[in-house]
C-alpha positions in Angstrom: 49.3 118.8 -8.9 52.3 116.9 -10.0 50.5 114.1 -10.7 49.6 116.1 -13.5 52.8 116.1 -15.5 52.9 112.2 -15.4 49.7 111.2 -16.5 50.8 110.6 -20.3 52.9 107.9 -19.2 49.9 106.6 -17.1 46.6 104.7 -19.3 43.5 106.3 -17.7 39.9 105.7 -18.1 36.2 105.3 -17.9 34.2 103.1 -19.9 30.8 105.1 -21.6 29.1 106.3 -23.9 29.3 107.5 -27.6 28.6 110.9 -28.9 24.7 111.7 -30.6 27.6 113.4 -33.8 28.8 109.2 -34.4 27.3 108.5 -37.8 25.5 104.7 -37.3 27.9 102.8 -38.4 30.0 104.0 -35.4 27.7 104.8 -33.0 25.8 101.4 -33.0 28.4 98.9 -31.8 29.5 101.6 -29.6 26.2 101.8 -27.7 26.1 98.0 -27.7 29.6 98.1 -25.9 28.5 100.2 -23.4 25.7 98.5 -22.6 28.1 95.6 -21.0 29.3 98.1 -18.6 26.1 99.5 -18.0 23.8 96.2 -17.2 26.1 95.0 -15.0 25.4 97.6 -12.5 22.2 99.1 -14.0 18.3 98.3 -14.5 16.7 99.4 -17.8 13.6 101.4 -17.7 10.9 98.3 -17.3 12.9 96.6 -14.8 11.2 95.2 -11.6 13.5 98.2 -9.5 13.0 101.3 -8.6 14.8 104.2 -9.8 15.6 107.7 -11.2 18.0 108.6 -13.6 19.6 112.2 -14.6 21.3 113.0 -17.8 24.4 115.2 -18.3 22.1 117.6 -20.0 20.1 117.8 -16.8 22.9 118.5 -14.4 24.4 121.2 -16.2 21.7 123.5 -15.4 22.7 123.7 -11.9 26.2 122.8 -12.5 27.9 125.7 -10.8 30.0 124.4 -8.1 27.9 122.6 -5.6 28.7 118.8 -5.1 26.8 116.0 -6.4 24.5 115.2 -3.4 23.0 119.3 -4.4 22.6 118.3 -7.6 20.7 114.8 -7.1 18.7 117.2 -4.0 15.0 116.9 -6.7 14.9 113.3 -6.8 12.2 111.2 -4.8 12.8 110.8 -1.5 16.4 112.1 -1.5 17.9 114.7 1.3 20.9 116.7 1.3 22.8 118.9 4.0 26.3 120.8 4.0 28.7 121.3 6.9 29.6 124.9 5.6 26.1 125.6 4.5 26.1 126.1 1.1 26.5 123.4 -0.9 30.2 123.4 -1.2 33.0 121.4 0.9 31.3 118.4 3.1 28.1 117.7 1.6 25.5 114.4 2.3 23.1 112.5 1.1 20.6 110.4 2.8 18.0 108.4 1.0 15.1 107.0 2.5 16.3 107.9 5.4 19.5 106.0 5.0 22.8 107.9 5.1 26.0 108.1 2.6 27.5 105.0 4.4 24.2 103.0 3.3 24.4 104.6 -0.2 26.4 102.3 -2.6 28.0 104.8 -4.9 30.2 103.6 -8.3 32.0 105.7 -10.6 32.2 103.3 -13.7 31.1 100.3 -12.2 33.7 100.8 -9.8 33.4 101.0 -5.8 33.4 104.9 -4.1 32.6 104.8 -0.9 35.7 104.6 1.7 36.3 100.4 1.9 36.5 100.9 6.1 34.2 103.7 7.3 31.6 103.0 3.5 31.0 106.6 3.4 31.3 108.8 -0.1 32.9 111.8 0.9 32.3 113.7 -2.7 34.5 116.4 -1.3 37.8 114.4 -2.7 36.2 114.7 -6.2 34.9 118.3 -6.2 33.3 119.3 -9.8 33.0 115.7 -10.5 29.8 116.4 -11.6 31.3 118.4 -14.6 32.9 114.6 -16.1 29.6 112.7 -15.9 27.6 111.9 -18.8 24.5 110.4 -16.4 23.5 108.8 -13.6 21.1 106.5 -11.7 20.0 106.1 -8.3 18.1 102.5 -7.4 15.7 103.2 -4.2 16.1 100.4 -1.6 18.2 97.3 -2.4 18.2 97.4 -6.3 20.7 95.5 -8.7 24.0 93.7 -7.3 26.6 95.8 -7.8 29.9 96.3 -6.7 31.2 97.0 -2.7 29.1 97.3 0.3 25.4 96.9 0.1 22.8 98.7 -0.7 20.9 99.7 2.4 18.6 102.7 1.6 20.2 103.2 -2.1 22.3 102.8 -5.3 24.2 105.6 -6.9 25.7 104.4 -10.6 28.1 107.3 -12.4 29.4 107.0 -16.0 31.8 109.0 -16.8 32.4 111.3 -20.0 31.3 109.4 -23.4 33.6 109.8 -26.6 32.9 112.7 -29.0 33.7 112.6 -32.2 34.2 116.5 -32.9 37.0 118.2 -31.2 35.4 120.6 -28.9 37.0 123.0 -25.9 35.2 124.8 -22.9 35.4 126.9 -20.4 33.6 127.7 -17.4 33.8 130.6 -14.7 30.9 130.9 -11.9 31.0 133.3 -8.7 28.9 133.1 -6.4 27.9 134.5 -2.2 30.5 134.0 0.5 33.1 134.1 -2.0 32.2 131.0 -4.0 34.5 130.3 -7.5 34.1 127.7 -9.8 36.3 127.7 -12.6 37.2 125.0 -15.0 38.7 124.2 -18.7 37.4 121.0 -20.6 38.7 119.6 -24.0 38.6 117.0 -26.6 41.0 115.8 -29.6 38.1 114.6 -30.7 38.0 111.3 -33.1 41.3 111.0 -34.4 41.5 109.1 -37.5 38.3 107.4 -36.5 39.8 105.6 -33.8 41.0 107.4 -30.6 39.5 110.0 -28.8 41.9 112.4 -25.8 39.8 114.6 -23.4 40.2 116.0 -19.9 39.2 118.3 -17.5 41.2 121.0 -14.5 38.6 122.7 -12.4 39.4 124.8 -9.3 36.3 126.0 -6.6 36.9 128.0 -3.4 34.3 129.3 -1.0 34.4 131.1 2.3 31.9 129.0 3.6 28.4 129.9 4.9 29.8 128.9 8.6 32.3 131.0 9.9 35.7 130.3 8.4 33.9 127.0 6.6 36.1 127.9 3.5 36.7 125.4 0.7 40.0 125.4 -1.4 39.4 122.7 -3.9 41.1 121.2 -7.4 40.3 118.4 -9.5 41.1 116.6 -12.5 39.7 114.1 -15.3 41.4 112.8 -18.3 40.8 110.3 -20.6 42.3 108.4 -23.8 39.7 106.0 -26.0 40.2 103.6 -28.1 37.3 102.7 -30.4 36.7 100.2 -33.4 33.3 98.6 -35.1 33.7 96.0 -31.9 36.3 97.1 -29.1 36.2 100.2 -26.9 38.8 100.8 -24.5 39.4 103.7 -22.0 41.5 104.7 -19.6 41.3 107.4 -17.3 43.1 109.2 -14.7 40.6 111.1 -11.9 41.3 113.0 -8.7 41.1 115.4 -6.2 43.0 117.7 -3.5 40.7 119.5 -1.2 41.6 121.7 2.1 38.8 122.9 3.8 38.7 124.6 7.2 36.3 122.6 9.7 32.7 122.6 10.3 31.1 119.4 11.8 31.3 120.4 15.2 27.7 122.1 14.6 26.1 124.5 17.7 23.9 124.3 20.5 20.2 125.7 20.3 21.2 129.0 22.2 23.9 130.2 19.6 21.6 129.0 17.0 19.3 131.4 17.7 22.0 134.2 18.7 24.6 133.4 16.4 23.7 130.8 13.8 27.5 131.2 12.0 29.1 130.5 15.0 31.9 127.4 14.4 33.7 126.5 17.4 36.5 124.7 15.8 40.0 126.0 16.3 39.0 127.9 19.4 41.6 128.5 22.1 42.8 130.7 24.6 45.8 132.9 24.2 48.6 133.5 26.6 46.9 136.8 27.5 43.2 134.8 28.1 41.9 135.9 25.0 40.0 133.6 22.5 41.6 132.8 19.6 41.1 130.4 16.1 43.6 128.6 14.9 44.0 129.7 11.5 44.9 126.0 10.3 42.3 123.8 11.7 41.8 122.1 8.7 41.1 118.5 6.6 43.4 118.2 4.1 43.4 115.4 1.2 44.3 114.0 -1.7 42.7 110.9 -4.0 43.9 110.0 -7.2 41.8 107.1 -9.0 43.5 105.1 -12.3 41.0 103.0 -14.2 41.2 100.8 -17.5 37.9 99.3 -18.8 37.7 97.0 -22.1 34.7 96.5 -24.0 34.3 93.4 -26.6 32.0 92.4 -28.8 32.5 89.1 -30.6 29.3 88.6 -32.0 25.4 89.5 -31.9 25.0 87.4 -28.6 27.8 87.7 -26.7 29.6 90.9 -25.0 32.8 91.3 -22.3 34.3 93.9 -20.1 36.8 93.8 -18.0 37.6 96.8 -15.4 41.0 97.5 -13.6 41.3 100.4 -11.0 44.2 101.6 -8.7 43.4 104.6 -6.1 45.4 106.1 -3.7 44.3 108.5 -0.8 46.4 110.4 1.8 45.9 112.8 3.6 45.1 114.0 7.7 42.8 117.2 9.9 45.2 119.2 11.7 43.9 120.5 15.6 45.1 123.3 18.0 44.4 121.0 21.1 44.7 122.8 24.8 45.7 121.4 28.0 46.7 117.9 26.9 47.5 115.2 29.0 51.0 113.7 28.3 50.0 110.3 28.2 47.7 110.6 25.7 50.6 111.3 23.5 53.0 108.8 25.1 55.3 111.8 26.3 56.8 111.0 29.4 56.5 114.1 31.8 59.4 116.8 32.1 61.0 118.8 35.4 61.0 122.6 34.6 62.4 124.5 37.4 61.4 122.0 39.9 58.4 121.5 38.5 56.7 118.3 37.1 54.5 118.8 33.9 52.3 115.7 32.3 49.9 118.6 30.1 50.5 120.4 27.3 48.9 122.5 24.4 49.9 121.3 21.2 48.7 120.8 17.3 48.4 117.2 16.3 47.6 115.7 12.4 45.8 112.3 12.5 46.2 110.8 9.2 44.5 108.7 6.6 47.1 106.7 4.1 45.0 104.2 1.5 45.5 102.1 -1.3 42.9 100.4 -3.1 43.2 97.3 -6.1 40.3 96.3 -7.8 39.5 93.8 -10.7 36.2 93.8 -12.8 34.9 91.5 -15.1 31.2 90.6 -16.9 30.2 88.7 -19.9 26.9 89.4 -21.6 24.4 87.4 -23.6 21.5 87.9 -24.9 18.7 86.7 -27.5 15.3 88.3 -28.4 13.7 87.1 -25.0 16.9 86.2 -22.3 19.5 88.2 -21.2 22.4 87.2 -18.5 24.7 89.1 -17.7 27.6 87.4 -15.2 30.5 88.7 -13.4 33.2 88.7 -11.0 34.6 91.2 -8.7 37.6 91.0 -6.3 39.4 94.2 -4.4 42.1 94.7 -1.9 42.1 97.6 0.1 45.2 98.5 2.7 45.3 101.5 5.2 47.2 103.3 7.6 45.7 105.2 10.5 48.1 107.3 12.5 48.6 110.4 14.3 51.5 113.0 14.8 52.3 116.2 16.8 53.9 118.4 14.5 54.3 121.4 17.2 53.8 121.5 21.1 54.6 123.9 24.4 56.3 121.2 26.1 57.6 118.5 23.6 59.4 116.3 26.3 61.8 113.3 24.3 59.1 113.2 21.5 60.8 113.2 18.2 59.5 114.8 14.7 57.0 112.9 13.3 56.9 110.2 16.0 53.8 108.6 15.6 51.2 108.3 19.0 49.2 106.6 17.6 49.2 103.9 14.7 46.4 100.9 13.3 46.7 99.1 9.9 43.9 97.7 8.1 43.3 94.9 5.2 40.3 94.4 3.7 39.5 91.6 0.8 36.3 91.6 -0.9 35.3 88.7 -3.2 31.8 89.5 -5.6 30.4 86.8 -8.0 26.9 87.8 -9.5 25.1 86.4 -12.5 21.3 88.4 -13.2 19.0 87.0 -15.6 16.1 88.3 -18.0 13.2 86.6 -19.3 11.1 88.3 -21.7 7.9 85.4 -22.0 6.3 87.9 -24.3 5.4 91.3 -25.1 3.4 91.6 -21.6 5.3 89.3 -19.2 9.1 90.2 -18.3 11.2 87.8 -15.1 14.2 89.1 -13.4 16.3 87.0 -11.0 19.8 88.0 -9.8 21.9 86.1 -7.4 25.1 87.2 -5.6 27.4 85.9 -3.2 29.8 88.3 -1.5 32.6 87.3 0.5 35.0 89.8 2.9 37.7 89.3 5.3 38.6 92.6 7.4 41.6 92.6 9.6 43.0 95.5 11.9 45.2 95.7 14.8 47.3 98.4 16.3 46.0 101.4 18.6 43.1 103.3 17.9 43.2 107.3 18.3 42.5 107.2 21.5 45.2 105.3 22.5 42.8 101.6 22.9 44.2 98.2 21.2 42.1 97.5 18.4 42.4 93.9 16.9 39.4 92.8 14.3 39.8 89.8 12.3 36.6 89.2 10.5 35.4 87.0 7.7 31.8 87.6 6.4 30.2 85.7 3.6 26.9 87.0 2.3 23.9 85.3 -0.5 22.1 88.8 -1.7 19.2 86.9 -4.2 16.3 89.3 -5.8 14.2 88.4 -8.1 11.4 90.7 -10.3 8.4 90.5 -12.4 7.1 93.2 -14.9 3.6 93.3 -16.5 2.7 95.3 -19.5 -0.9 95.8 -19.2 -1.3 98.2 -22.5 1.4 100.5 -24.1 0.6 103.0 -21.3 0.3 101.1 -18.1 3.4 98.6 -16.4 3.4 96.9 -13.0 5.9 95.6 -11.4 6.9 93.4 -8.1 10.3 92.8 -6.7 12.2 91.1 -3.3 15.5 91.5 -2.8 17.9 90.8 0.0 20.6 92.5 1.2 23.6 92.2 4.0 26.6 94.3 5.1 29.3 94.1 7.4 30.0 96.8 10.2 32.1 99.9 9.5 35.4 100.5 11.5 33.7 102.7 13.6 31.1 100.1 14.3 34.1 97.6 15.4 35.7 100.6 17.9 32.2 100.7 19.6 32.3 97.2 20.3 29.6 96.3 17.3 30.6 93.7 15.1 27.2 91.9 13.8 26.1 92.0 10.5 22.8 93.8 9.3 20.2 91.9 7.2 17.4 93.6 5.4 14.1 92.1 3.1 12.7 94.7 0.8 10.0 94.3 -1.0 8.4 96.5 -3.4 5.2 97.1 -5.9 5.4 99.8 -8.9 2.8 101.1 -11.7 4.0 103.6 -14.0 2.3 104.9 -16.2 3.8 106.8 -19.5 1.8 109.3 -21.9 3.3 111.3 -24.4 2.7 114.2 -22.5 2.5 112.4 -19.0 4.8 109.8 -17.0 4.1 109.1 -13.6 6.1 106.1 -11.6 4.7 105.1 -8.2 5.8 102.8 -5.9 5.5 101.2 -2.4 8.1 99.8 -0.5 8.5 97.6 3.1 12.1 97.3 3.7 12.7 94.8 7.1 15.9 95.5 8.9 17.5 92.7 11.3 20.1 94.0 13.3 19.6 97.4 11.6 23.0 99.8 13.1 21.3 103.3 13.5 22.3 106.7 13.9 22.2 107.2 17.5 22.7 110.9 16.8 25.9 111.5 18.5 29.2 111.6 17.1 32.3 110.6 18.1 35.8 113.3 18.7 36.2 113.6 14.7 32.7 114.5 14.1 31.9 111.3 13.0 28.4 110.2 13.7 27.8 106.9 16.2 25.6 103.9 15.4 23.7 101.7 17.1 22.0 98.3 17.1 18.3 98.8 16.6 17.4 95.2 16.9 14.4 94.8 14.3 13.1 97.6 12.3 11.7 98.9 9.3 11.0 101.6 6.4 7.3 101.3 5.2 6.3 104.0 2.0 5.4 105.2 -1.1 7.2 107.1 -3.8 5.3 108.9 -6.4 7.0 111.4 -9.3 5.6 112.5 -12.3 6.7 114.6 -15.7 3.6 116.5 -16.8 4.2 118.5 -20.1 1.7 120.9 -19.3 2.3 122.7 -23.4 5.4 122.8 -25.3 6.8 125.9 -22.7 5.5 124.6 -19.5 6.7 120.9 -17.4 6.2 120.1 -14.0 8.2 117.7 -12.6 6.8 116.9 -8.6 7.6 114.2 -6.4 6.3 113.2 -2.6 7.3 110.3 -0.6 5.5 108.9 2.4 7.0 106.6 5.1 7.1 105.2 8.4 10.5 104.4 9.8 10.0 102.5 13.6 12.3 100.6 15.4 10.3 97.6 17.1 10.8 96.8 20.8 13.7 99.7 21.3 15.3 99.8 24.6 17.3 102.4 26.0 19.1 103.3 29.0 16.9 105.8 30.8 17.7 107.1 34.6 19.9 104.6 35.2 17.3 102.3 34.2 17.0 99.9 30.9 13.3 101.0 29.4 11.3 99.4 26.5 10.0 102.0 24.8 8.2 99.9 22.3 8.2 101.4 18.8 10.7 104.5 18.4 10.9 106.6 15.4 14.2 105.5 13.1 17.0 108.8 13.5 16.9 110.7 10.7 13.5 109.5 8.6 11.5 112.5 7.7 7.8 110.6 7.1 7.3 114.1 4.2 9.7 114.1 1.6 8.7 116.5 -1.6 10.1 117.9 -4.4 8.9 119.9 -7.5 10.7 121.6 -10.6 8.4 124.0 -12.4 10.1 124.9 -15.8 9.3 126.9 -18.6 11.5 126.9 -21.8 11.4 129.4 -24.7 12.4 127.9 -27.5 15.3 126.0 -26.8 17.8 128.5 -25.8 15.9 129.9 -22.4 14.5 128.3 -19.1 13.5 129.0 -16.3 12.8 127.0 -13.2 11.3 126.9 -9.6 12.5 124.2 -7.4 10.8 123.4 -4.1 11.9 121.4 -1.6 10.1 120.4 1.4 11.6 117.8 4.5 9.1 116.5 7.0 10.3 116.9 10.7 12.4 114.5 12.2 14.0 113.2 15.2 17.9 112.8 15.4 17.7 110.1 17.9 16.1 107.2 18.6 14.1 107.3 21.9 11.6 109.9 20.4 12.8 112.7 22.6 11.4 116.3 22.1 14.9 117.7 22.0 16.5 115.5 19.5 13.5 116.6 16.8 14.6 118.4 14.0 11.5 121.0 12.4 10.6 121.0 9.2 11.7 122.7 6.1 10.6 124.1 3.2 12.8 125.8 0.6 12.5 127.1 -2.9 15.4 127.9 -5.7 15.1 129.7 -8.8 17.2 128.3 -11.8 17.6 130.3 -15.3 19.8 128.7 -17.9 20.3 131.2 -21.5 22.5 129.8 -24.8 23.8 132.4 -26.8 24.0 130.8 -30.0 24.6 132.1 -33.9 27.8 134.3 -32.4 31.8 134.6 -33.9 34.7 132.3 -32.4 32.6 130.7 -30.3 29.9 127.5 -30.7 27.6 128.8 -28.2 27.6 131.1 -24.9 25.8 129.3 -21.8 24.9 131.6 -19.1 23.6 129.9 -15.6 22.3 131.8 -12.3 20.9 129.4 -9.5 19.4 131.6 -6.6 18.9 129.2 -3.6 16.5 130.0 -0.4 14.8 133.3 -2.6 12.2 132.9 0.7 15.5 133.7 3.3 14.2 130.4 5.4 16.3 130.0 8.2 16.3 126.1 8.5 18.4 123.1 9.4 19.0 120.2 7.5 21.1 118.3 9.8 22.8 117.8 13.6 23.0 115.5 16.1 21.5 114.3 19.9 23.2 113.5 22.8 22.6 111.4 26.2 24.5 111.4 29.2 24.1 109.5 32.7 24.5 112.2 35.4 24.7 111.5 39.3 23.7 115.0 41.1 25.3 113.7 44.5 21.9 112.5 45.7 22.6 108.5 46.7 20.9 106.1 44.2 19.9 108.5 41.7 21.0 109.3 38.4 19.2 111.6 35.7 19.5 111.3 31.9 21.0 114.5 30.5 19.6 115.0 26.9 21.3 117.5 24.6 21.3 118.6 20.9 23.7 120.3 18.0 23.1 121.8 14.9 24.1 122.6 11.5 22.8 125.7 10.2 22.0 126.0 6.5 22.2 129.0 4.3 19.8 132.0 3.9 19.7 133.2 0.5 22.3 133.2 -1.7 23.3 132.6 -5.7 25.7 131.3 -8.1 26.2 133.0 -11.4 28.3 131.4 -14.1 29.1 131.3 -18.0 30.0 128.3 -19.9 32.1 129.8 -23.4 32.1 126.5 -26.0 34.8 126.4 -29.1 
């Protein structure tokens, strides 16, 4: 938290919106401003691409200490899963059946996921959610953007916008298993028209659905604006610390059934034979992000923005290993009374040390029918990976903080983009957008488990889409769109030998349809994978999960979600999507025996995704809302076995949001329960599938062992919170 104390010497940022208070003469070039940011990683709402957006309005409801994949859990086609349970420490997303690695997630146009492994892990932002003023999430490839590809989605955050009156809050939330959410937020407001100061401290812990799963997490936001008829500037200063014990070993199916909180990490035997935990066996990080974004406007056409961001990330898991072999640890073996000992027990750290640069800039201009918007984009990212035993039985010559262990890793990333739009008329709208993205990745040293790595890569990538939109009638738009995407292997992908890029075609076809009291947007989509890397379902000694070349493969659906305003009290708010994921021609090792299997089910792809949000609202100070989730089955591997299927699911929450309004000292009073599983289901969202080649002693045969883990979710259980406004 000492970061803290010298962020006024820091600029910080984030580059959004304007307050609905800005009187017009304000609030226009504002918006206009913005919108430089905002098109260079967004769609508008008749663009060729598919996607969902949520407002901050919409996310407070539920607001009340889950992470952000929870919150998005209602959108088409979307599915979400917790280590500890419950919504709170690890949490994931997968969409279309594509996981967080294959999400490309930006906070402010700038890259989130991890520059080496492409994951988002949400966990080093918790309460996040709390500093954005909206969202959107592009199905399939989408816009260019910024970082690795878009494989199954895009994930676009904009932090807080300006307000122009001063305002304080403060918001407390308990919940089961010992869940807390507390957090203060605050604005200066406008100050003398011009510049704006607001920030955020939030704190959540949680036991953990999962036995000892608990979740000790802080976070922070602030923000300075600056903000004339034709310049905006913000900086901001974001981050995280969590500590949370670990979960993602998951259980077998017989303690699933017997003992579905069982967590196996930290589990050892005393000196007397007993079984212990080790109280510390926990992830522990910090990740502190800087940005600086500049908006200008010089005249009706033309629009620039340039973006700056510094973040650093440090941080390591800490074991209780048993029975450790000396050379895994480079410790040469000791004498003790005559005795020669190579093994020992011991606790290791293996840590994570990061910095990442990154430069952003767009121009903008547009005319009454063309818009291009055109950009660079260049980051450097530089990590450490090493390991240390901080304590052990039998040390031998090792020294404190020797490290076993130790790889480095560079990563440059060059982006150029320009995206065009072509309004011929009030019926006929073109989209084009071209991007080439260049990367060199370099690593060397020794891996974890003590094997050289040495990775010198240089990838160079042409991503073009291109869109058409037709306006039949003011109610009815259709809409085609290709677009092309590549991306390089993860880190992981390089220590399993896999170092060949993936290539995917998607193409998609839309109708919406928009009513004043009904919208529905329906689409169908054929994404074609080359080269596609796959779950295989197992993970690796850090819980990490494996992949896999699937040769050619693809995702073949449709998406369909609607907002019916049944009256003025009722809404209904359902969406279903359909698919087909297959691998083509997939071969496996079987028996001791290479085996076409023809076309295998992609790990993973539920075909049944649904959602629906029943709400009625009394006036505008109550509401009340069912929320229904159902996930088809789905296999966690990728040979169609029996054991690696995951059953289906189907879950309902209950949401109830009440303002207190007309009330002394305060603006307003917002009260928020969210009761999730009211139905007790006991379900799984999430696990992982194992083979193994086994020789039972018989001459020329060998047997494939197939095996499964688990990761329980939550019966029911609620969160409770209040939300006091000055």
């Amino acid at each position: 938290m000492k970061n803290l104390f010298l962020l006024p010497t820091v600029l910080l940022i984030t580059a959004l919106g304007y307050s609905q208070q800005n009187t017009d003469t304000l609030r226009k070039p504002v918006e206009t401003l913005d919108e430089v940011l905002v098109q260079s990683i967004r769609v508008d709402a008749d663009s060729p691409v598919t996607h969902s957006n949520l407002s901050k309005q919409e996310l407070e409801t539920r607001n009340l200490g889950q992470d952000i994949p929870y919150l998005l859990n209602y959108l088409p086609s979307v599915v979400t899963t917790s280590d500890a349970g419950a919504g709170v420490g690890y949490t994931y997303i997968r969409v279309r059946g594509s996981d967080a690695s294959r999400v490309n997630v930006t906070l402010n146009g700038i890259p989130f996921n991890d520059s080496e492994s492409q994951g988002s892990f949400w966990v080093n932002l918790p309460d996040f959610a709390s500093s954005v003023e909206n969202l959107q999430l592009q199905r399939g490839v989408g816009t260019s953007t910024n970082g690795s590809g878009a494989f199954g989605a895009s994930l676009n955050l904009l932090s807080d916008a300006v307000s122009e009156e001063a305002y304080a809050e403060i918001s407390n939330s308990v919940g089961s298993f010992g869940t807390r959410k507390h957090n203060v937020k605050l604005s200066t407001g406008l100050i003398n028209d011009h510049i704006e100061m607001s920030g955020r401290l939030s704190k959540i812990v949680s036991d953990g659905y999962i036995d000892r799963a608990s979740s000790d997490l802080k976070s922070y936001f602030l923000q300075a604006a600056y903000v004339d008829d034709n310049t905006l500037i913000k900086a901001i200063s974001f981050g995280g610390h969590e500590k949370t014990y670990q979960s993602w070993f998951g259980i077998d199916g017989e303690t699933l059934e017997n003992d579905r909180t069982f967590n196996p990490a930290g589990m050892y035997t005393d000196g007397q034979g007993d079984t212990q935990f080790y109280d510390n066996e926990v992830d522990d990080y910090r990740q502190d992000h800087y940005q600086l974004h500049w908006n200008q406007r010089f005249n009706n056409s033309w629009s620039t923005n340039l973006g700056l961001n510094y973040t650093n990330g440090r941080g390591y898991f800490e074991q209780y290993k048993e029975e450790e072999d000396f050379e895994d640890y480079k410790f040469a073996p000791v004498d003790i009374g005559g005795e020669s000992i190579n093994t020992t027990d011991l606790i290791r750290r293996r840590w994570l040390d990061n910095d990442y640069y990154v430069i952003n800039a767009n121009a903008t201009y547009k005319n009454s029918k063309l818009e291009v918007t055109s950009g660079a984009f260049y980051s450097l990212y530089k990590g450490d990976h090493y390991g240390e035993v901080i304590w052990a039985r039998f040390a031998s010559d090792s020294e404190i903080r020797d490290k076993y262990y130790l790889s480095d890793a560079t990563k440059n990333e060059f982006t150029v983009f320009s995206k065009a739009t072509y309004r011929l008329n009030n019926k006929w709208q073109f989209f084009i957008d071209l991007q080439g993205r260049f990367i060199d990745y370099t690593t060397g040293g020794v891996t974890s488990d003590l094997v050289d790595i040495d990775v010198d890569k240089n990838f160079e990538f042409f991503n073009p889409k291109a869109g058409i939109t037709y306006q039949l009638n003011p109610s009815n738009q259709f809409y085609g769109y290709y677009g092309r995407a590549n991306r390089e292997p993860t880190r992981n992908d390089f220590e399993e030998g896999i170092s060949t890029a993936e290539k995917l075609n998607d193409f998609e076809l839309g109708w919406r349809y928009d009513k004043s009291s009904f919208k529905l947007n329906s689409n169908l989509y054929f994404m074609d994978y080359k080269d596609q890397l796959v779950l295989s379902g197992a993970l690796n000694d850090v819980g990490a999960p494996l992949r896999t070349t699937s040769g050619n493969s693809y995702r073949l659906g449709i998406e369909i979600d609607a907002d019916w305003r049944l009256s003025s009290k009722w809404r209904l708010m359902p969406n279903l999507a359909l698919s087909t994921n297959k691998n083509k021609d997939f071969v496996a090792s079987i028996d001791g025996a290479l085996v076409d299997l023809g076309n295998t089910s992609i790990s993973f792809s539920p075909e049944i995704v649904a959602s629906n949000m029943f709400v009625y609202s009394h006036k505008e100070n109550l509401q009340i809302g069912l929320l229904s989730k159902f996930v088809g089955e789905q296999y966690m591997g990728n040979i169609d076995s029996e054991a690696s299927m995951l059953d289906s699911f189907f879950v309902n929450d209950i949401n109830v949001v009440y303002e207190l309004t007309n009330i002394p000292i305060f603006k307003s009073i917002v009260f928020n329960a969210l009761i999730n599983n009211v139905l007790d289901v006991k379900y799984v969202s999430n696990g992982y599938f194992f083979t193994y080649d086994d020789d039972f002693s018989t001459p020329g045969e060998i047997t494939t062992v197939e095996g499964a883990g688990y990761y329980p979710q939550s019966g029911i259980n609620f969160l409770a919170g209040a939300t006091l406004k000055f």
